[in-house]
N, C-alpha and C positions, 0 to 999 in steps of 0.2 A: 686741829685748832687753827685752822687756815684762816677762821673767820679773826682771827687775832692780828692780823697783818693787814697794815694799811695799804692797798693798793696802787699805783701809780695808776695817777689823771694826766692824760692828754694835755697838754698846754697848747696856745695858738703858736703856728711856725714863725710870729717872728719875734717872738722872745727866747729860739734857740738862740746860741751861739757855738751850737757845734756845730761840725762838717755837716752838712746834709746828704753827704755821699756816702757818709758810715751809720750803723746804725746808730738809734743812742747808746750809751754805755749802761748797765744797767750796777745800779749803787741800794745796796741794804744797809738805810739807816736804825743803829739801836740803841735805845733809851727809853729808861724808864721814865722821865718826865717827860710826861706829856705835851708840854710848851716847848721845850729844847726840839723835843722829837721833828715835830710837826712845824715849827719853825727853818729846821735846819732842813729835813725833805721837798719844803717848800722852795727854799733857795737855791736845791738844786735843781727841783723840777723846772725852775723856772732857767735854768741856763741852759737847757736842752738835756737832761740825763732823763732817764727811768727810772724811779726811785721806788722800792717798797720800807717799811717801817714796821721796827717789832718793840716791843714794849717790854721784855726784856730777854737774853740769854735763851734761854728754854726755846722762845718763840721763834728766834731768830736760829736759832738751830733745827730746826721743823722747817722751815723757810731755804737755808741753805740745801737740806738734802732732797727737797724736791722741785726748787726751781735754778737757773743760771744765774751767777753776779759777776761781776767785771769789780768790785770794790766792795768791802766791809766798814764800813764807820759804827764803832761800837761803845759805849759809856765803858767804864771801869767797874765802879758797882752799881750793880742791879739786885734785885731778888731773886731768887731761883737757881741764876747761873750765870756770873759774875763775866764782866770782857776777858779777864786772861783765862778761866776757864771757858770759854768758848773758843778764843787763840787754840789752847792744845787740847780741846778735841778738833779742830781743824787740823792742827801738826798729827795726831793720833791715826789719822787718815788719809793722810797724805792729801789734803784739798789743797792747793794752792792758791790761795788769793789772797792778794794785796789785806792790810787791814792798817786802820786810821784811829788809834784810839783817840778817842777826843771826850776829856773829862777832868771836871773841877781839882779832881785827884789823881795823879798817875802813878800807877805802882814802878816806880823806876827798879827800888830796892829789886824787885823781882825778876824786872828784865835784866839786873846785873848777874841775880843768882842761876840764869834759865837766859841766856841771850841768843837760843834760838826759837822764844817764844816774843819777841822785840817783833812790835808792828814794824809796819813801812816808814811810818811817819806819828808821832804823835803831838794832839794840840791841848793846850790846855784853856779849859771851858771857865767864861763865857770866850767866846773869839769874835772876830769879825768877819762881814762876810768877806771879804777878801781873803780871809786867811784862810777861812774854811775854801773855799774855791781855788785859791792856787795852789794848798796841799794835795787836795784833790785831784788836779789836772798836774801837777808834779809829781804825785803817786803813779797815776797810772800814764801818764809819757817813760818815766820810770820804768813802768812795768812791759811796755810797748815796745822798749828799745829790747829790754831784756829777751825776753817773746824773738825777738829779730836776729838779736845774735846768735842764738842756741839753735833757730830753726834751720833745716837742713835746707841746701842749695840744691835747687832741682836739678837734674842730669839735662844738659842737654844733648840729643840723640840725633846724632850727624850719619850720613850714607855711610859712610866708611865705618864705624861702632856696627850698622846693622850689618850690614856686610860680615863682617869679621865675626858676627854671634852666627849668624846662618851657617858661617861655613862650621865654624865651633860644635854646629849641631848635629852636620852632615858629617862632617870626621868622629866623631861620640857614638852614633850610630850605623857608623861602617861596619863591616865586618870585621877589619881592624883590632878594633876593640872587644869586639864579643868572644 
């Protein structure tokens, strides 16, 4: 059902305003209204993201296991298969990504009873576009920092380390030891 999923269009470069040295970030917008949908992908394509669009749950889960997102923006209800059931089958799997629930309704009660199914951020619909794009870029600098702390520090490999494993290697395989 690929054909179910709106594509991301190329915008002109100078209606980016992201870094031009990273890629874009790539954002799957979902909602079953059509107007929200396709309005709100719009707004991002147009700040410089990659956006694709699913029309509801189902679709957008067909969409995560076969392509990359850097962001989830997801309605609350839909048909077929609702934003917090698409949240945990993500948790189900261990996917890790960011999500933005943004919808007229937000199941809080739920995120009380299940707080580790609680997106990153959520807004409640209609918003503005400002608010939809600072959540946005505040979600994922969020998640960017996070990313940074947890990643490991690369070794740096000085003469005297190689030195020290050489000789390591040559004492292990002496006679010595056999």
């Amino acid at each position: 059902m690929k054909e179910n999923i709106t594509p991301h269009v190329a915008e002109p470069a100078n209606l980016s305003i992201q870094c031009q040295t990273n890629p874009p970030q790539r954002i799957l917008v979902v909602d079953d209204d059509f107007e929200t949908r396709e309005i709100g992908s719009s707004m991002l394509r147009h700040s410089g993201f990659e956006v694709d669009a699913a029309g509801d749950g189902a679709i957008a889960w067909q969409a995560l296991n076969t392509d990359h997102y850097d962001l989830l923006i997801t309605d609350y209800k839909m048909p077929r298969m609702s934003g917090v059931e698409l949240i945990m089958k993500l948790h189900a799997v261990h996917m890790t990504l960011p999500v933005i629930m943004a919808s007229a309704t937000l199941p809080r009660d739920q995120f009380t009873r299940h707080p580790w199914l609680k997106p990153a951020a959520m807004l409640l619909q209609p918003c503005t576009v400002a608010d939809l794009l600072g959540t946005v870029n505040q979600v994922l600098w969020a998640t960017e920092v996070a990313r940074e702390r947890i990643a490991p520090t690369p070794i740096q490999e000085s003469p005297a380390a190689r030195q020290w494993f050489v000789n390591l290697m040559i004492l292990l395989h002496s006679p010595v030891f056999r």
